[in-house]
C-alpha positions, 0 to 999 in steps of 0.5 A, a space after each residue: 500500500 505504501 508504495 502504491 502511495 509513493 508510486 501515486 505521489 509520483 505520478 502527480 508530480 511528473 504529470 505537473 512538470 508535464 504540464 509545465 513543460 507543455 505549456 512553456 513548449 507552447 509559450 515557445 511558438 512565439 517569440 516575444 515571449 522568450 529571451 534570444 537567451 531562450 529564458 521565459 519573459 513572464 511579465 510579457 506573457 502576463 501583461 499579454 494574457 491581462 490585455 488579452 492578446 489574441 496571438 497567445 490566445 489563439 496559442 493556448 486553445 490550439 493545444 489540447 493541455 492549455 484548452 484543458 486547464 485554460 478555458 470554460 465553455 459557456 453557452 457554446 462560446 470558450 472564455 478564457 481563465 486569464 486570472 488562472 493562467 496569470 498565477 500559473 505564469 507567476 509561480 516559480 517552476 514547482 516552488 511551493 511557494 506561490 510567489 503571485 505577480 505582485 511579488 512582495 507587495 500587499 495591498 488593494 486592487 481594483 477589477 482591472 488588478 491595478 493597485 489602489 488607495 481604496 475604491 468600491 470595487 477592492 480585493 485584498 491581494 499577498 503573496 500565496 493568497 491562492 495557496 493552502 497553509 497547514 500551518 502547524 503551530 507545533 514547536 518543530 512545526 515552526 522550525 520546518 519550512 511551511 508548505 504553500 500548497 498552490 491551489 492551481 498547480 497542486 489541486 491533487 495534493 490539496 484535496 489529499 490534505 484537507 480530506 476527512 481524518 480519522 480521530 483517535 483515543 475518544 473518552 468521555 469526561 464526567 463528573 470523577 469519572 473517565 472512560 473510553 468512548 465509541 460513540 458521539 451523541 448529537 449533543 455532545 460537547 467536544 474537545 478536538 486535539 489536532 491541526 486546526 484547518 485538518 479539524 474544520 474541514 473534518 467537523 463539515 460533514 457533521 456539523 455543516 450549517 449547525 454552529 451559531 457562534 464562532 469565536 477566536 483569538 488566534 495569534 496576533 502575528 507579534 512576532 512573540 506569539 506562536 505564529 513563528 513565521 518569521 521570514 520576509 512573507 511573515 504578513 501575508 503568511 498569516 493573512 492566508 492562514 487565516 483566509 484558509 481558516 476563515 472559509 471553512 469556518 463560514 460554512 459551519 455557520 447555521 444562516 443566521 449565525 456569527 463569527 468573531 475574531 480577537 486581534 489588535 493593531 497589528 493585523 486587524 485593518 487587514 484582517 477587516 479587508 479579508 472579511 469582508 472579501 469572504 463574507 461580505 462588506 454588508 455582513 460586518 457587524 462591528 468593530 468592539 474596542 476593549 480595554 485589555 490593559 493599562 498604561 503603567 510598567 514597561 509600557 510606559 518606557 515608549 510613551 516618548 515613542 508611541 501610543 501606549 497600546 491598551 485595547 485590542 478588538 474584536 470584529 464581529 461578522 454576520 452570515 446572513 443580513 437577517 439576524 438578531 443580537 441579543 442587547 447586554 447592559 452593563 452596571 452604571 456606577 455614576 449618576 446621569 444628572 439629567 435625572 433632576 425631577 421627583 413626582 409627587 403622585 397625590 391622593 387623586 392617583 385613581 382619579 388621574 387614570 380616568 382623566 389623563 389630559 387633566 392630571 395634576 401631580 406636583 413637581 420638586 426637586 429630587 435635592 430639595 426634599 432628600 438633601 442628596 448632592 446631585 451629582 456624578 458621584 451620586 451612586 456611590 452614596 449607598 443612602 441615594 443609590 437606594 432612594 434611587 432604585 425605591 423610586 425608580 417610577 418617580 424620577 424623571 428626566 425631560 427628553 423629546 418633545 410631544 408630537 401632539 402637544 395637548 391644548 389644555 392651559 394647564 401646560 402653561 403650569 410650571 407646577 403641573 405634568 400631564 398623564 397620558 393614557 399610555 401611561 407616561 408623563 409630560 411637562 412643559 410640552 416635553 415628555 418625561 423620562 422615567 429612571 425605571 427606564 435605566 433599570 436593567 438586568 445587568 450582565 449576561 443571560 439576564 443571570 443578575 438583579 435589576 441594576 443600573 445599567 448602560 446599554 453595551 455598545 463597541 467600546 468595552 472598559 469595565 472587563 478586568 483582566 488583570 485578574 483572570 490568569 488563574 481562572 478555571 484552576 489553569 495559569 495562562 500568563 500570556 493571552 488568556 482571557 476572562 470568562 466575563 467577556 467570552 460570556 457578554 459575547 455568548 450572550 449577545 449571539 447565542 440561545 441555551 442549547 446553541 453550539 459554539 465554537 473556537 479553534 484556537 481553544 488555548 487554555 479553554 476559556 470559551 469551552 469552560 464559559 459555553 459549559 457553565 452557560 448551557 450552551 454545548 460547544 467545540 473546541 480546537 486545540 493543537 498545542 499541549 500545555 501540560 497541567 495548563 491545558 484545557 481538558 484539565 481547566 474542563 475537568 474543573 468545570 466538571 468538577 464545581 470550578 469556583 472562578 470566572 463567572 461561576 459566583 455569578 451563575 452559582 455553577 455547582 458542577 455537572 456536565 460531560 464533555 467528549 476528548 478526541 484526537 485526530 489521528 496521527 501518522 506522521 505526527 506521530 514520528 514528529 513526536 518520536 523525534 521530539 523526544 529523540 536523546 541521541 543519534 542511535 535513537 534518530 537512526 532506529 527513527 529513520 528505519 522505521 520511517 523508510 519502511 512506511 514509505 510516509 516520507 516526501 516524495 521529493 526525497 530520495 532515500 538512496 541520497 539520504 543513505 549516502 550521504 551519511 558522512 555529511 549528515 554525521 557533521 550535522 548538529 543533534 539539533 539540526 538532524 532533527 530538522 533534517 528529519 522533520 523536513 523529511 517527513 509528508 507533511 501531507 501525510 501527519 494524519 490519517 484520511 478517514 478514506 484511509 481507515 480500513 488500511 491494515 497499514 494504519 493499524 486502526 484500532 476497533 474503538 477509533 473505527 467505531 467512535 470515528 463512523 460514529 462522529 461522521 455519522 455512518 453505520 
């Protein structure tokens, strides 16, 4: 089988230097197009294609390849492909790095492909754009070179990366309880270890159309998160690491779902332009501002240099136009002064009701009769705060004006306020505002009393992070975030029972907050953080976890969640090396692996075995390197296609539990 692999490998591969080798043997029949060198001008040929030049055209239909690969029929008439056949001249001869015809340029274009400051009619353009990133954030992942799978010359190795996986070692998480599972129910919570991309395209087939909320906070592209992609490309390298992400995310949106993003500065102009491209300008929702630090230590060392960073955003898309956001309000601590007026509602309350035009209830003032000194700061009296909330109904504040303002010569009364039948107030000809209308149920899931409250709009400052780093019993010093803000934003966009979901889990927030919500969730991890690590933070959840929001929604415990992995094949020697303590240890590796037959196709054993002298002067370290970039990164783990292949070892429990999560008998 695993030379049938190989043999299938190299097939593909000969047939893409056929290709090519065909299409510059056509490029050759016109001569404008080479060098008396008989070196290829690819910007002639490219600018030639974009002005639709008949003479190439007519070139390119003749041959049967070209014809192929070049040109749709529709209704009869052949269109040509010139945007395809421009980022096929622009690849460089089976480099995977899919260099476009803008080289190291990043920016806005219009239809015609010409560079722009920003118009209608925009498209965000980089480098490998049209490329598939697996994007392993595993340590030796980020010491290998990535590879860029070009949508146009390697369709064959795509379709083979981002098939269905088989997924390994399922348990169930209960409370004081752990066992092996072969079955996953419909309402299940689930935990995916793996490589994020290879998950969602693998949660399609069962969870297509069905997540209401996505959340994220992926790397920030720092420079010192865990996107280490730290060469010349380093921007457009995230931006299609997220594309490729982002797509596929989309589809798991049921119609009238929504997805979010955390990142700051660094990325998120860009990132807006490629959301909108992939959803749709008229999808975007808003942009929320949250105040995630404070300008003191360090930080204030660049306060001569720059402005001090203090918040980071969250962009918040729609999948469809039609969709309802659920309002959150958030607690006001000081006093809107606007509310100035006290009703006195007299003996003739019963009479009023009857005779809403001629209602007379005397006006004063709220200072004049309580002594309270009205101002900001009033809330913070506990006497007045609790004055204020008793008479909520009496407390007013004039706002607009009356549409039909009533003829009685009463009005002309600065002493008098009208009653109207719909049971609100007027004076002087303005209606009056009560203070029960700023009476809210105050923080999300309506789980808190009647307060004070604001409603919640795009800029966050009351959410404290400095005191979050040890929720859920897990220490997070860099990133993690406070249960308060994943659970306003579950709040906002999701029902009890809906399905939320964040591929980039780290240390389980969003999953521990969707636990103690009621909601049921899936969350995406590739890294291993140890006793930091979100199975651990969920098992406390399970177990009754005291912290983040739990005081709130007096979270005793319960619950079950499903642990899986995909499962590994190539991965699983990465592992083997990781741990690898000497060369004998590395050697018995190389053994094994040339046996399977999973190495590159773009290796020759033979080469490797013959230049062990070279490879013996190699550092410990950058053997380990060598092998890691020996391996098929398209094969780190096994394709469900894959999973009654005797060479897989499949066991019976991963087969059962992996028909079951992709629902077949």
């Amino acid at each position: 089988m695993s030379r049938d692999l190989n043999n299938a490998v190299e097939k593909r591969l000969i047939t893409m230097n056929n290709f090519y080798d065909e299409l510059l043997d056509v490029l050759k029949q016109d001569e404008r197009f080479f060098t008396d060198g008989g070196e290829i001008l690819r910007n002639v040929v490219y600018e030639a294609a974009m002005q639709m030049d008949v003479g190439l055209i007519k070139l390119l239909f003749i041959n049967d390849t070209t014809k192929k690969r070049f040109f749709t029929e529709v209704d009869g008439i052949a269109v040509f492909d010139k945007v395809g056949f421009g980022w096929v001249i622009n690849n460089r001869q089976f480099l995977p790095d899919s260099y476009t015809r803008f080289k190291n340029k990043i920016g806005l274009i219009n239809s015609r492909g010409e560079f722009i400051s920003g118009v209608n009619d925009i498209e965000l353009v980089f480098p490998y754009k049209d490329c598939v990133l697996e994007a392993g954030q595993t340590k030796e992942d980020q010491n290998r070179d990535e590879v860029f799978y070009n949508e146009t010359l390697a369709p064959d190795e795509i379709d083979r990366l981002l098939f269905p996986k088989v997924l390994s070692e399922a348990k169930r998480y209960s409370m004081n309880r752990l066992e092996t599972t072969t079955e996953l129910k419909y309402n299940d919570n689930l935990i995916i270890k793996g490589n994020n991309l290879l998950v969602l395209v693998s949660l399609l087939k069962r969870y297509e159309g069905k997540i209401k909320c996505i959340y994220i906070d992926p790397p920030y592209n720092t420079g010192k998160d865990s996107f280490l992609y730290n060469d010349s490309f380093n921007h457009s390298s995230w931006l299609t690491f997220m594309k490729n992400r982002l797509e596929v995310a989309k589809k798991l949106l049921t119609k009238d779902g929504f997805l979010m993003v955390h990142c700051d500065y660094i990325e998120d102009s860009y990132l807006k332009v490629l959301m909108d491209e992939i959803f749709g300008r008229n999808k975007f929702v808003n942009s929320i501002s949250v105040r995630d630090s404070h300008p003191s230590g360090l930080k204030l060392s660049a306060r001569d240099k720059t402005i001090i960073k203090t918040k980071s955003t969250i962009l918040v898309y729609k999948n469809t136009e039609n969709v309802i956001i659920n309002p959150v309000y958030q607690q006001r601590f000081e006093w809107d002064t606007h509310f100035n007026t006290y009703l006195i509602i007299g003996s003739k309350d019963e009479e009023i009701k009857k005779m809403p035009l001629d209602a007379y209830i005397k006006l004063k003032k709220v200072v004049s009769d309580e002594n309270f000194i009205l101002n900001e700061q009033a809330l913070l009296n506990k006497e007045f705060r609790e004055f204020a909330f008793k008479n909520r109904d009496n407390i007013f504040q004039s706002t607009k004006e009356i549409p039909d303002e009533p003829k009685e010569k009463s009005l002309q009364n600065e002493d008098v306020v009208i009653r109207y039948a719909d049971g609100e107030y007027a004076f002087n000809g303005r209606r009056l505002s009560p203070l029960s209308k700023s009476i809210y149920n105050v923080g999300f899931d309506g789980y808190y009393q009647e307060n004070f409250g604001k409603l919640l709009c795009d800029f966050w400052d009351d959410v404290d992070f400095n005191n979050s780093q040890s929720e859920g019993g897990v220490s997070f010093p860099s990133g993690k975030k406070p249960e308060y803000l994943i659970a306003r934003l579950i709040s906002m966009f999701t029902q009890k029972g809906d399905i939320v979901c964040d591929f980039h889990l780290g240390s389980g927030t969003t999953a521990a907050v969707a636990h103690k919500m009621g909601r049921q969730y899936i969350g995406v991890e590739q890294l291993d953080y140890g006793e930091d690590d979100s199975i651990v933070r969920l098992q406390n959840v399970i177990n009754g976890d005291k912290s983040g929001i739990s005081k709130v929604l007096n979270w005793k415990g319960g619950g079950t969640f499903v642990f899986c992995k995909l499962k590994e094949l190539n991965q699983n020697y990465i592992q083997l090396i990781r741990r690898a303590q000497d060369d004998n240890q590395l050697g018995t590796i190389w053994r094994e692996i040339k046996g399977t037959g999973f190495i590159s196709s773009y290796v020759n054993p033979k080469e490797i075995d013959e230049s062990v002298s070279e490879f013996k002067e190699l550092s410990f370290e950058n053997k380990k390197k060598l092998f890691f970039t020996l391996l098929d990164k398209n094969m780190l783990y096994v394709n469900l296609c894959d999973i009654e292949d005797k060479d897989f070892a499949i066991s019976d429990d991963d087969k059962a539990f992996t028909k079951s999560f992709y629902k077949e008998a």
